[in-house]
gemmi code that builds the backbone of each chain (N, CA, C; Angstrom):
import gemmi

chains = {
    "A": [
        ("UNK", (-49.139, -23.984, 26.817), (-48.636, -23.392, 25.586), (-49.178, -24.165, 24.385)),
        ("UNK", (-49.605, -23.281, 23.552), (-50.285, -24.047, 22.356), (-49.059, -24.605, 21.069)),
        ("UNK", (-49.341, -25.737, 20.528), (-48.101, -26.085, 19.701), (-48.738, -25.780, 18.282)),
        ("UNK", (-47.571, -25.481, 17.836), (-47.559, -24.874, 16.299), (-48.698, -24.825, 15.276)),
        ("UNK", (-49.109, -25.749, 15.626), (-50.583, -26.723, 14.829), (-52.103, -25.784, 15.182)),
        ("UNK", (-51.636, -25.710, 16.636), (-53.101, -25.119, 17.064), (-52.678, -23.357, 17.132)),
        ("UNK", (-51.694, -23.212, 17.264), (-51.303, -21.697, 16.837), (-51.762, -21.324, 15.561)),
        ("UNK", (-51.323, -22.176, 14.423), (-51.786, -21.323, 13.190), (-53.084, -22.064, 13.167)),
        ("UNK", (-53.244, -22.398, 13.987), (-55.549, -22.403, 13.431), (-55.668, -21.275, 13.631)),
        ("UNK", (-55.029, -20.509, 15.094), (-55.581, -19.154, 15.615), (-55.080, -17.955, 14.707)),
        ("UNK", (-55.056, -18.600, 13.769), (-54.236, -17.330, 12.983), (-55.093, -15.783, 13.103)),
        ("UNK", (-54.424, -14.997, 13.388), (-55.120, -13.577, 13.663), (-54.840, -12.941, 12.376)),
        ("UNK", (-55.722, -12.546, 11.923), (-55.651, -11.420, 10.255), (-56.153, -9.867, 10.582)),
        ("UNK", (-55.384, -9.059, 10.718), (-55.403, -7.589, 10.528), (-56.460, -7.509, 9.683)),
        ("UNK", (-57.725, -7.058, 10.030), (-59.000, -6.849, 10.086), (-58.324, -5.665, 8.517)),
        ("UNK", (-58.561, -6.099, 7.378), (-58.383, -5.085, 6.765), (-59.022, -3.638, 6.980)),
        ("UNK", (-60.147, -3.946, 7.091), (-60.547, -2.534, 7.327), (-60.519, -1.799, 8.629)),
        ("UNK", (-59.908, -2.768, 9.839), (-59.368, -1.948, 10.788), (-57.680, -1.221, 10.350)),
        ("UNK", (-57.282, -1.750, 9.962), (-55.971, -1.518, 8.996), (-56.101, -0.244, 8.594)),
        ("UNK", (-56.813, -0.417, 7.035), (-57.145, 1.104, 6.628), (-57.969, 2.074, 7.495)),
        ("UNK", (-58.132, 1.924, 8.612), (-59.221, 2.521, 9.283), (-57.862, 3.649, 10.254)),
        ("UNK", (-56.530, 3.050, 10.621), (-55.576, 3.567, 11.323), (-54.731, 4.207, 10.020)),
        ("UNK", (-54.536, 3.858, 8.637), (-53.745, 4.383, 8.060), (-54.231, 5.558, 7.650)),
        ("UNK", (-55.368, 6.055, 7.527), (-55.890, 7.454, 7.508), (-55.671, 8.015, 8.511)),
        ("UNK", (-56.241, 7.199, 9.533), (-56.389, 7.873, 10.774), (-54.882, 8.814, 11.686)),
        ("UNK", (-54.150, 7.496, 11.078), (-52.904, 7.781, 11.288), (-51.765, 9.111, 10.875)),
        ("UNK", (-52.234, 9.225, 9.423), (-51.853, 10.094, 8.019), (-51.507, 11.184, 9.111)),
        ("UNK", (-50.607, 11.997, 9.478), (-50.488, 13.838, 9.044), (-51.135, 13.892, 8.955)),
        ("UNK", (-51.733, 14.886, 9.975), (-52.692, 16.194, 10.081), (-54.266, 15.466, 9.636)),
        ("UNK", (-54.687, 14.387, 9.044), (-55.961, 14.092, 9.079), (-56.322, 14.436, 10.572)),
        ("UNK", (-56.066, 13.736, 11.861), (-56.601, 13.819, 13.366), (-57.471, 14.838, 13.053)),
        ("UNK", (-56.324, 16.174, 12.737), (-56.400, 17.334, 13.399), (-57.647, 18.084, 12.591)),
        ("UNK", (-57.315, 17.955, 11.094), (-59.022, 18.206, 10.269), (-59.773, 17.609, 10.978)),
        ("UNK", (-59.576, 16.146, 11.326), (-61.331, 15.578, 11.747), (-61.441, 16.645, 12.942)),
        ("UNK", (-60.666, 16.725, 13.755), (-60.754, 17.496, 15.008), (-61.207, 18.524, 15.054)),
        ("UNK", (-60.936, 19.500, 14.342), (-62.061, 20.582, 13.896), (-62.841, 20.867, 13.314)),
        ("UNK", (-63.227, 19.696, 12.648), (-64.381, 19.683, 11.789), (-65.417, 18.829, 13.208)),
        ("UNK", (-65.096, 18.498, 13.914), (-65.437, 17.826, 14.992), (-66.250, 18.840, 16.099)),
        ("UNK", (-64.745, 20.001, 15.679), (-64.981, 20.948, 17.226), (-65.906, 21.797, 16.762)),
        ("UNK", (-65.122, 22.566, 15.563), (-66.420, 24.050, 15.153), (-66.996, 23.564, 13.860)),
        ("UNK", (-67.366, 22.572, 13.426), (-68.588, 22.146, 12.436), (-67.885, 23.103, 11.026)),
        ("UNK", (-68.782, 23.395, 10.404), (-68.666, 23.694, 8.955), (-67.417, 24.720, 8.668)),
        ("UNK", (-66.258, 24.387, 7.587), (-64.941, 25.322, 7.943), (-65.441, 25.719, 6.050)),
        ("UNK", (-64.513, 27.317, 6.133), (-64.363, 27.304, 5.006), (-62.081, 26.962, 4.497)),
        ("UNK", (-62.391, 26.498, 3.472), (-61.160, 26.193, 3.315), (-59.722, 27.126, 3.977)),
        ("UNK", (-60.069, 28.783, 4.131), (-59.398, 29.272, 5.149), (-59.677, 29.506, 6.494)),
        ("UNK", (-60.466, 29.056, 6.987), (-60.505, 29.227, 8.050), (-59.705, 27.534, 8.654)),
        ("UNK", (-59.715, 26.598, 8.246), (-59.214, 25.348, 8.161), (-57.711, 26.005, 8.610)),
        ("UNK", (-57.153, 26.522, 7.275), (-55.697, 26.655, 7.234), (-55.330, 27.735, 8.911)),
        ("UNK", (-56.285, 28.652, 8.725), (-55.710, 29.422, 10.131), (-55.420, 28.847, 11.494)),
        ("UNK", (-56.362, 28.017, 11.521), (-56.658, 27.122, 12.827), (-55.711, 25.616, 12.528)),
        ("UNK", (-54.948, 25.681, 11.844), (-53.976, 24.127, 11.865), (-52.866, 25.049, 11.593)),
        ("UNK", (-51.704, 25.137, 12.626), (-50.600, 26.355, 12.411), (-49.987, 25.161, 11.381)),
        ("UNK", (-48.816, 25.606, 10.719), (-47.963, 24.989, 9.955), (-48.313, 23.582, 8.811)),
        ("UNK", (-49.543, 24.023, 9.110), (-50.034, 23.076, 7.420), (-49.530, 23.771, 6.471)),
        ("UNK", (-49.667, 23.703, 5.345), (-49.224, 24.048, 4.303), (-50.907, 23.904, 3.276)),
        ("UNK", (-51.008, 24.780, 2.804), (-52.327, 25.290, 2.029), (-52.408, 23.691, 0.465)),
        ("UNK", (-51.387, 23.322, 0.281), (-50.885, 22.727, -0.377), (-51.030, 20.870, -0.263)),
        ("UNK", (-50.770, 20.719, 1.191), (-51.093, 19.630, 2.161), (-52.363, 19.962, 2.478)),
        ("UNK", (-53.204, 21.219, 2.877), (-54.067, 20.876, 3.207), (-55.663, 20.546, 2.015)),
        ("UNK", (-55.138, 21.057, 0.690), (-55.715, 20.695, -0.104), (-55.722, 19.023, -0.466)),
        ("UNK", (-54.681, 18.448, -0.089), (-54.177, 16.931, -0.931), (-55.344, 16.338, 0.101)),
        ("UNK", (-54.812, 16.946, 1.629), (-55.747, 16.016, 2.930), (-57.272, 16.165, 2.385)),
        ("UNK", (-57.763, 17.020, 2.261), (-59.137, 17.591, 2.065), (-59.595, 16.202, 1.104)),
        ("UNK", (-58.891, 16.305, -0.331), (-59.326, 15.835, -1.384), (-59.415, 13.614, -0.921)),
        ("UNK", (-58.473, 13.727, -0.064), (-58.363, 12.057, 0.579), (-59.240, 11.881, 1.752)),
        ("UNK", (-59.739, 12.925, 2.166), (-60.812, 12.917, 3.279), (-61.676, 12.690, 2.433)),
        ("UNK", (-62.410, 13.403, 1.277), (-63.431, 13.175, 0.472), (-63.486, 11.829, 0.158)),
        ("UNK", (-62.374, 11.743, -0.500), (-62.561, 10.534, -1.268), (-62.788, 9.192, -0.616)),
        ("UNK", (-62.695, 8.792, 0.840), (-62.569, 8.477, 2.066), (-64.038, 8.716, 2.606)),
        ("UNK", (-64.769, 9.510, 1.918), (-66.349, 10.128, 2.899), (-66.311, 10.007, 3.983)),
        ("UNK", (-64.957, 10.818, 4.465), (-65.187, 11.100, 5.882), (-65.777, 12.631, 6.010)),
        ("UNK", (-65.224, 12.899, 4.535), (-65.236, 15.390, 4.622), (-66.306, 15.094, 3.455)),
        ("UNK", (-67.343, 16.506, 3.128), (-67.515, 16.835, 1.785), (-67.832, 18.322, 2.008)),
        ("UNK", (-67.458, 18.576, 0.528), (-67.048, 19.597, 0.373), (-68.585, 20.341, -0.145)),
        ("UNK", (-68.822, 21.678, 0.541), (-69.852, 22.235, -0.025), (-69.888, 23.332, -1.263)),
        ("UNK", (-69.984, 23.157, -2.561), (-69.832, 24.805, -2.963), (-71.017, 26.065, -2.789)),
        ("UNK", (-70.821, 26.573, -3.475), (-71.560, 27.685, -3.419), (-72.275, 27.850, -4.643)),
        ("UNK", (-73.521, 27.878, -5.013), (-73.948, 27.995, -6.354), (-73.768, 29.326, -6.880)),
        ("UNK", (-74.114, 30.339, -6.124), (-73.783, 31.390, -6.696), (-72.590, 31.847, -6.648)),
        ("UNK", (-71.414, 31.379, -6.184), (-69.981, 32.140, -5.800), (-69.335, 31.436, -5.891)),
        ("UNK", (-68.922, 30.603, -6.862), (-68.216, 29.157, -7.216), (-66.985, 29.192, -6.335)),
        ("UNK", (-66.535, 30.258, -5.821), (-65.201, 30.750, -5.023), (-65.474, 30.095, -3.345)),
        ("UNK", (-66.722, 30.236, -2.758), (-67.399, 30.228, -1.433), (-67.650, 28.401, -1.254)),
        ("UNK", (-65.902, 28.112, -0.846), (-66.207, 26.101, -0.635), (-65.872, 26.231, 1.079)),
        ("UNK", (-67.300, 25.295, 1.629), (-66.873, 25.078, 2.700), (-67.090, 23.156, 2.613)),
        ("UNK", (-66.652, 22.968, 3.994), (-66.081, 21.948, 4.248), (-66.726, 21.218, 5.807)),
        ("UNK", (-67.236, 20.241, 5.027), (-68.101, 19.587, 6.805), (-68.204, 17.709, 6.712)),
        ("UNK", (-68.304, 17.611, 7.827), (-67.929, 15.873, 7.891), (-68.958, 15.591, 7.727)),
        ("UNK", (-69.049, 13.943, 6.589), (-70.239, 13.346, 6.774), (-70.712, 12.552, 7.777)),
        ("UNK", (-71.647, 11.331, 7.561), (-72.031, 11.448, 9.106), (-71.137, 9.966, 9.216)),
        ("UNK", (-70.130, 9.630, 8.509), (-69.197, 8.873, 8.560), (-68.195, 9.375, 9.690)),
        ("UNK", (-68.526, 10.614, 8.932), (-66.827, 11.596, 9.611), (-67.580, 11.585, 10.958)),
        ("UNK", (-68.163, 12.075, 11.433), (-69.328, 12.440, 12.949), (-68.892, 11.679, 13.804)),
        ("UNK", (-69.164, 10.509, 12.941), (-69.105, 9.087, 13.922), (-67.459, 8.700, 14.219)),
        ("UNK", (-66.242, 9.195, 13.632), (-65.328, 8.890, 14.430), (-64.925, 9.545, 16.173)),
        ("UNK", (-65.940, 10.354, 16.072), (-65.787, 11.124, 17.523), (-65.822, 10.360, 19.042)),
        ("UNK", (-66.259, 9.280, 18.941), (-65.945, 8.476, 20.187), (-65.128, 7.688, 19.803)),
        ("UNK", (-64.349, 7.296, 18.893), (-63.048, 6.529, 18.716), (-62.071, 7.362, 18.952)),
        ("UNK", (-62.184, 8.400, 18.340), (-61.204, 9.612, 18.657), (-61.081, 10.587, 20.422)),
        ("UNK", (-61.816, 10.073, 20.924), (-62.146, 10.380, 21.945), (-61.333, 9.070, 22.811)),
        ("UNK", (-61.726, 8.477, 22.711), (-61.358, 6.974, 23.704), (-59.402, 6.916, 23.168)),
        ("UNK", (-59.043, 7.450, 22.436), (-57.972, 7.508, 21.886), (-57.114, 8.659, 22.907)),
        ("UNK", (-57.966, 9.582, 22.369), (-57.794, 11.315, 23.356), (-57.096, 10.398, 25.091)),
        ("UNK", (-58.272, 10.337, 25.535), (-58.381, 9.694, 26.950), (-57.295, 8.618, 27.528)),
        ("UNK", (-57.227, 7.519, 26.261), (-55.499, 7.004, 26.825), (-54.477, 7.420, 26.829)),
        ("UNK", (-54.099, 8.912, 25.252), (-53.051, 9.304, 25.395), (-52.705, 10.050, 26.532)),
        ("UNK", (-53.726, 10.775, 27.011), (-53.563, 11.707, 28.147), (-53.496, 10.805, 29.409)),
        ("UNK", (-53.939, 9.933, 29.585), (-53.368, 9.191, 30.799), (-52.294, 8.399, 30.958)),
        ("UNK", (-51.682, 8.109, 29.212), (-50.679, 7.292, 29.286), (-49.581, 7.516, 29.105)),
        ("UNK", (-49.831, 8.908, 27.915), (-48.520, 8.993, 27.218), (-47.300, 9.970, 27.849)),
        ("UNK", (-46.002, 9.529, 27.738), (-45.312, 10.510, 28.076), (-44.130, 11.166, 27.253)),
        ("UNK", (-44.139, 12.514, 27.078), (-43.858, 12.983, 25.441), (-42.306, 12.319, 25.906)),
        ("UNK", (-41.892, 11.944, 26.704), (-40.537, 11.997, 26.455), (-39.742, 10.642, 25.422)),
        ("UNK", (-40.719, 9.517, 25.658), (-40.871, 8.451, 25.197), (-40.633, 8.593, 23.432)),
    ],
    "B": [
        ("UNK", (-69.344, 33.885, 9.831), (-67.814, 32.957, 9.746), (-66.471, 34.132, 10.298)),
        ("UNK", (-65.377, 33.086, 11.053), (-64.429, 33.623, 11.647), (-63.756, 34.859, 10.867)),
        ("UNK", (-63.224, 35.939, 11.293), (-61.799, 36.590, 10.333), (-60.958, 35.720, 10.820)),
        ("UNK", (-59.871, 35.984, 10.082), (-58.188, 35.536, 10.259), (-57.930, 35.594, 11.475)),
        ("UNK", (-58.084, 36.846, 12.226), (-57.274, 36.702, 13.593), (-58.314, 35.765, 14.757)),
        ("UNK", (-59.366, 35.883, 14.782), (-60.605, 35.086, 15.171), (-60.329, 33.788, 15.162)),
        ("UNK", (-59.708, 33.172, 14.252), (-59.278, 32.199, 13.453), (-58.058, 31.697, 14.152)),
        ("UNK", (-56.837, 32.551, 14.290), (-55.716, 31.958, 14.606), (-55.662, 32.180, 15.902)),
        ("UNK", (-56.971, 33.071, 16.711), (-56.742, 32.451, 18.130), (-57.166, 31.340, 18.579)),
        ("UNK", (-58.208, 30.785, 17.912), (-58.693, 29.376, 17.668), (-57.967, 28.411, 17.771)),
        ("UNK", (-56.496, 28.844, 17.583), (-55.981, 27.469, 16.570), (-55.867, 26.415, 17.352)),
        ("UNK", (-55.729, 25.023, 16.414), (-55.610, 23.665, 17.141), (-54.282, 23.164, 17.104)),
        ("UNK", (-53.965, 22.811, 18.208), (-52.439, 21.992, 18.034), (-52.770, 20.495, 18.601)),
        ("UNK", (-51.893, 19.864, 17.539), (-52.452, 18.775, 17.423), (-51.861, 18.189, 19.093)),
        ("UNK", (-52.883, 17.431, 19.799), (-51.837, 16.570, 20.865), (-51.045, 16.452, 20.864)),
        ("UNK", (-49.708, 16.600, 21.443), (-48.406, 15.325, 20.697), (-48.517, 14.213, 21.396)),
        ("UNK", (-49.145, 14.265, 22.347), (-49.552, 12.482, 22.841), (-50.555, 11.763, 22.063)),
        ("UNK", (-51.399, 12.696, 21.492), (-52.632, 12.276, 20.836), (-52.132, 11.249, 19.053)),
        ("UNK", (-50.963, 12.168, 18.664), (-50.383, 11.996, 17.443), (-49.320, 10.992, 17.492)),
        ("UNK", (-48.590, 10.741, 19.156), (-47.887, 10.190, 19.083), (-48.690, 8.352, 19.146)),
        ("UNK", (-49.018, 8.335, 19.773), (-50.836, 7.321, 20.135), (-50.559, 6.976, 18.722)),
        ("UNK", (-51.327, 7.880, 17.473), (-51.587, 6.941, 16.235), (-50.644, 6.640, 15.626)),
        ("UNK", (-49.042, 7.440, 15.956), (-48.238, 7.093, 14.891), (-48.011, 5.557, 15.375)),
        ("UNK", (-47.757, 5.040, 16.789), (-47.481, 3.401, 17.006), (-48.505, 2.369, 16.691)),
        ("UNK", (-49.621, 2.969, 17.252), (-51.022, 2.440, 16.343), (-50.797, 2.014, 15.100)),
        ("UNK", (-50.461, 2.732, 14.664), (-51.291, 2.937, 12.898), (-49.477, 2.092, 12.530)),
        ("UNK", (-48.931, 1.976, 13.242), (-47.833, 1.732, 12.481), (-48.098, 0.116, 12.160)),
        ("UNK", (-47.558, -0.608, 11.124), (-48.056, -1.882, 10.211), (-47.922, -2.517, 11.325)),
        ("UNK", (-48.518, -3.817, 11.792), (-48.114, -5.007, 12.756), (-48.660, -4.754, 13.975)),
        ("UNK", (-48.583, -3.349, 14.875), (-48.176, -2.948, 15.958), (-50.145, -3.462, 16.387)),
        ("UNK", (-50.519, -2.975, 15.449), (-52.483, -2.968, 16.341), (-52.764, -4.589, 16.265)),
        ("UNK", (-52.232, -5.326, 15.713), (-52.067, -7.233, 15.279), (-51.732, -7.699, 16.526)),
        ("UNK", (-50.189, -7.093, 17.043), (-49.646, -7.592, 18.137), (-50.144, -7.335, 19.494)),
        ("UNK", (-50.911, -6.364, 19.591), (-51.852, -6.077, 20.238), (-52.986, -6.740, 20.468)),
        ("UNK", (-53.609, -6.913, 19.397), (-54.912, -7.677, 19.569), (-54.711, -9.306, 19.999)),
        ("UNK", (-53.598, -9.902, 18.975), (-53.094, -10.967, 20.237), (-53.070, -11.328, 21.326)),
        ("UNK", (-52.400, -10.223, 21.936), (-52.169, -10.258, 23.099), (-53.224, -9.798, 24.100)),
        ("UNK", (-54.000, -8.904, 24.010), (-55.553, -8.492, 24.224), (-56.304, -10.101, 24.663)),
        ("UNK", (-56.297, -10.876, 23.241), (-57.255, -11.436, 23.075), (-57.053, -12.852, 23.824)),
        ("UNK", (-55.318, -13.158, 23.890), (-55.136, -14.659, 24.009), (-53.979, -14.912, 25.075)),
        ("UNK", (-53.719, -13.026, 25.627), (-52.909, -13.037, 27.149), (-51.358, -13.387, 26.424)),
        ("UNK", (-50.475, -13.476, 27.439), (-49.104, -14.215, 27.265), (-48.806, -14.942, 26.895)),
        ("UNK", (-47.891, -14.806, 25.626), (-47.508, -15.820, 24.401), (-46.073, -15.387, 24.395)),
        ("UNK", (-45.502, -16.581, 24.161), (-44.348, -16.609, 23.451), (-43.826, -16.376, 21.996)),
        ("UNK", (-42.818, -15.990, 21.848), (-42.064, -15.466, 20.708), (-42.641, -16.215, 19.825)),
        ("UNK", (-42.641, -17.036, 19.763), (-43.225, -18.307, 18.639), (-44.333, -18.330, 18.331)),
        ("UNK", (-45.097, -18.132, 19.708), (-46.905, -18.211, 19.548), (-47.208, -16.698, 18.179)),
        ("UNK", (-46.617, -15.829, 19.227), (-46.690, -14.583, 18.466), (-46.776, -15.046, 16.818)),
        ("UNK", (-45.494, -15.289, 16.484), (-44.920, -15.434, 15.146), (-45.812, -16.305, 13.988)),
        ("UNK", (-46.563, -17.277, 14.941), (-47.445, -18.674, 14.382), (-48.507, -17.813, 14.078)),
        ("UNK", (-49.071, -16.995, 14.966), (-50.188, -16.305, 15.046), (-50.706, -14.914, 14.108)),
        ("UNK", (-49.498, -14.486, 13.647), (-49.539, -13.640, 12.921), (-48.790, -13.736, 11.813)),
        ("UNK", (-49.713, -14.208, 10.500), (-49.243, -14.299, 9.345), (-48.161, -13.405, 8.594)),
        ("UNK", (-47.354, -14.242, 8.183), (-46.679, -12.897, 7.182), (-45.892, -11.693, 7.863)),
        ("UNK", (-45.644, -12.312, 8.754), (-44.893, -11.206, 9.555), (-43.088, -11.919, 9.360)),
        ("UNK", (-42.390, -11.494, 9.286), (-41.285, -11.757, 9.840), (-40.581, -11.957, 10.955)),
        ("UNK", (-39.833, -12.836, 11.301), (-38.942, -12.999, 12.870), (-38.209, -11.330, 12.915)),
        ("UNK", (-38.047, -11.172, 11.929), (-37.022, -9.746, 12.410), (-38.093, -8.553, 12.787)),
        ("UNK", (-38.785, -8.756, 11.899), (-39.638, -7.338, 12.206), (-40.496, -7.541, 13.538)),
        ("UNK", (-41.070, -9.006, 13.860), (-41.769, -9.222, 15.013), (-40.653, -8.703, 16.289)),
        ("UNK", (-39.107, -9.141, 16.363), (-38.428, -8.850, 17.417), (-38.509, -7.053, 17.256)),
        ("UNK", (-38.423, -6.300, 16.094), (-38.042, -5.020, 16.068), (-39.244, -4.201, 16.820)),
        ("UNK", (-41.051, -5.099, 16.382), (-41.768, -4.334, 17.138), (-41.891, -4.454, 18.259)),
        ("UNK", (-42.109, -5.837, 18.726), (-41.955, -6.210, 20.394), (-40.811, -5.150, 20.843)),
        ("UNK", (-39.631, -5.103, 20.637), (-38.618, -3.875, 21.467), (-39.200, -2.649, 20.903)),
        ("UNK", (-40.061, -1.833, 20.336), (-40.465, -0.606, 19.958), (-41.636, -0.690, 21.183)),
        ("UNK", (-42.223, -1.473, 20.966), (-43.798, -1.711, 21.889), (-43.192, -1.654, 23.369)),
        ("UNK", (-42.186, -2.668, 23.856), (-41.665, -2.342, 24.902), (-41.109, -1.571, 25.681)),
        ("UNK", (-40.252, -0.455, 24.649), (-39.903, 1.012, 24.696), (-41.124, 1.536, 24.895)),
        ("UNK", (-42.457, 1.532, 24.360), (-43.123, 2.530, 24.798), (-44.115, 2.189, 25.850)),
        ("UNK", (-43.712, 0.948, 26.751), (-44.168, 0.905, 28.101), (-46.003, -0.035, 27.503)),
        ("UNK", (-45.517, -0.654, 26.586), (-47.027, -0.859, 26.083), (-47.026, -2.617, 26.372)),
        ("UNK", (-46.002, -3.128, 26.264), (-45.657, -4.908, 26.526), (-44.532, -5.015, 26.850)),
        ("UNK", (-44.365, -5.901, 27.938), (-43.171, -6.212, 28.909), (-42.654, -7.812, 28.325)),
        ("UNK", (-41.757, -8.201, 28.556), (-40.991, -9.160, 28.617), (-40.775, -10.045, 29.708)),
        ("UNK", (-41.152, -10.999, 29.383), (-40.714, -12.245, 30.855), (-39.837, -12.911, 30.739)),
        ("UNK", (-38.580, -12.677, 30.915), (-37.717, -14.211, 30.642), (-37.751, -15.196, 32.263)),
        ("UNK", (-37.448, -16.374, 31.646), (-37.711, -17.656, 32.481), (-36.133, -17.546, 33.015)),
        ("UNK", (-36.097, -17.236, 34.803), (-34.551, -16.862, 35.442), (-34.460, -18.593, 35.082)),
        ("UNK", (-34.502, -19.793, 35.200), (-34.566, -21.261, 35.225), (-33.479, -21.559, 33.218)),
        ("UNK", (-34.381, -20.651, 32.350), (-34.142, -20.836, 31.111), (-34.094, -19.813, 30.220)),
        ("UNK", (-33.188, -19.508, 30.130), (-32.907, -17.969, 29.439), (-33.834, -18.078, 28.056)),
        ("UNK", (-33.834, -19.240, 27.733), (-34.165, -19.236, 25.822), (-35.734, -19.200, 26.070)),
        ("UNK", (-36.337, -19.245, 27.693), (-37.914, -19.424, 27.662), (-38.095, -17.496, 27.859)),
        ("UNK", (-38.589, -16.752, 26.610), (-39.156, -15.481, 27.039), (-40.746, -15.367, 26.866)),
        ("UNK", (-41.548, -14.624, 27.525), (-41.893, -14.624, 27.000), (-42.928, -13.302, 26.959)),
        ("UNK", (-44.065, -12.391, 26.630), (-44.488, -11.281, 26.466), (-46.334, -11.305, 26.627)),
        ("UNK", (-46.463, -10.201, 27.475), (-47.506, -9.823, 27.848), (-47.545, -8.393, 27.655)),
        ("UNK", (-49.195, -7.562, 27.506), (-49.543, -6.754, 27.897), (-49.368, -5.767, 29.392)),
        ("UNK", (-48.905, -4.721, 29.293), (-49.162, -4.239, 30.480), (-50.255, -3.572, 30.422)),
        ("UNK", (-50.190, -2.577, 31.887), (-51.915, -1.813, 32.123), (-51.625, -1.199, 31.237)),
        ("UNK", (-50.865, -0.339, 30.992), (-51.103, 0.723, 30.136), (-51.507, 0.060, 28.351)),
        ("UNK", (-50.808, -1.089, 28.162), (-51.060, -2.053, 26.671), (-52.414, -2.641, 26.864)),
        ("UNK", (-53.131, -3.329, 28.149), (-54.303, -3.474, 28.178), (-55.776, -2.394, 27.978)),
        ("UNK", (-55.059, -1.350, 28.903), (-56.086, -0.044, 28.451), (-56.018, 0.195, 27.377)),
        ("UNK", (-55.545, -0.079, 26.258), (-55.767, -0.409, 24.807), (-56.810, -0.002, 24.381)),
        ("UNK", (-57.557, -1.685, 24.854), (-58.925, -2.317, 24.207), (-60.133, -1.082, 24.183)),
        ("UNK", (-60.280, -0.654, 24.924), (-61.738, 0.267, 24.591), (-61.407, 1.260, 23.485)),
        ("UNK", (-60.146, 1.555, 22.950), (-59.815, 2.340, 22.235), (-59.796, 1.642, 20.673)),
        ("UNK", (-59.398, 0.851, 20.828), (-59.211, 0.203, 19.748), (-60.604, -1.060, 19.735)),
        ("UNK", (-61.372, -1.492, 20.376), (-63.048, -1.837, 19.861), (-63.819, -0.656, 19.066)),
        ("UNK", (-63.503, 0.680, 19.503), (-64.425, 1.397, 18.890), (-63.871, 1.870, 17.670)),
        ("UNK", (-62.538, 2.065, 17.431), (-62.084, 2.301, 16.308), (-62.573, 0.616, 15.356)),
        ("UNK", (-62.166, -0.400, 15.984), (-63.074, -1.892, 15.381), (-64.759, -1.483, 15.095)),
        ("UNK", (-65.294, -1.099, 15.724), (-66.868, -0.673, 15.396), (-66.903, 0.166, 14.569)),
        ("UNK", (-66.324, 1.301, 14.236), (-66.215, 1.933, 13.452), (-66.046, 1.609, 11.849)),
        ("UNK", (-64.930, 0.854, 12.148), (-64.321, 0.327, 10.465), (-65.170, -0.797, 10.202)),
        ("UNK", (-65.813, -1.395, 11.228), (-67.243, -2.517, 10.608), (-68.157, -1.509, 10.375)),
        ("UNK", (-68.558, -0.629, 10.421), (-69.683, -0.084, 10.249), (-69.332, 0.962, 9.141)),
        ("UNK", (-68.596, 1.379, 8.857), (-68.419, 2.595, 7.754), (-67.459, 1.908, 6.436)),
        ("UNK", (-66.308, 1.101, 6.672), (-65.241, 1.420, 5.784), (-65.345, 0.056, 4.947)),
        ("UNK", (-65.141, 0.973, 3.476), (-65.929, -0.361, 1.890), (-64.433, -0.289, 1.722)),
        ("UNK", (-64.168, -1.798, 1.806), (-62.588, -2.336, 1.606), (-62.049, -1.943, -0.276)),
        ("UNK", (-63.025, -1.148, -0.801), (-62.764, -1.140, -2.623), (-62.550, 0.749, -2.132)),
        ("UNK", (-62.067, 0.941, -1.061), (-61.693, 2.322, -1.021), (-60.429, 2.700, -1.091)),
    ],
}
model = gemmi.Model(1)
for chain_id, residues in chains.items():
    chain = gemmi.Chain(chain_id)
    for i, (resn, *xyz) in enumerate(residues, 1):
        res = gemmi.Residue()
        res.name, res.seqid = resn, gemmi.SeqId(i, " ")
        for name, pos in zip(("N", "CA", "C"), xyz):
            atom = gemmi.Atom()
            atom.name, atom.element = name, gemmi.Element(name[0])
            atom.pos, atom.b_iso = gemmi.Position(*pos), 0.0
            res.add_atom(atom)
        chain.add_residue(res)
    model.add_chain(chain)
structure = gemmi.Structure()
structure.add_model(model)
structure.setup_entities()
């Protein structure tokens, strides 16, 4: 057993940016955007809302705008149809797909909803 | 691009194991106490506490019994000395690590701490 002295040499510091890396990750309904922006590639802002039941158009605007800002999402417009915004991950966003995956893979072997 | 109904047969529901996974994750302390224990095996209450800055005795006992509820770190008390406990990883808290290195690779490689 290590005594007090040599314990706090080992001091462990929450990797800030592993930190912020779970508090997004973590957030409501982000997963589930990355997840389909994951699964079927380029969304337009309704097709987003159809495919996430019980978001709220409202939430899913706030998520969108913190994904951006985050460069995990960006947003495409339309030059000619200022109305026509779609929505696709950068290659920031891309790259959470084997973290999110290795994540996938323990819950399903580990988790049990009753818990 | 999808119609509406195209769309909502699509839809995604989020895991609830998948969601339940990040909410303990992502929750403050919980990925710290983890990596501890990952990194430096079975420690005592104290080691823990030395080891992780800025944490509190109360909140360290509140997550250790949350973590333990969810089958993720077990408890050893000493039958010889009741006051000797002390805490390890189980399989399911060890199968962790590949999940949480790549989410670590990730946040070294993408995430600017001025975000």
């Amino acid at each position: 057993m290590l005594n007090k002295q040599e314990c706090e040499k080992r001091q462990f510091q929450m990797c800030p940016k592993f930190e912020k890396t779970f508090e997004f990750l973590g957030k409501r309904w982000n997963g589930l955007i990355i997840d389909v922006l994951l699964e079927d590639g380029i969304q337009r802002f309704g097709e987003l809302a159809d495919k996430i039941p019980n978001i709220s158009d409202r939430v899913l605007v706030e998520r969108l705008k913190e994904l951006e800002a985050c460069g995990i999402v960006e947003r495409i417009a339309d030059e000619k149809n200022s109305k026509k915004v779609e929505y696709r991950l950068t290659a920031k966003g891309s790259d959470l797909q084997t973290a999110m995956k290795e994540i996938q893979n323990w819950a399903e072997k580990w988790m049990i909803l009753s818990e």
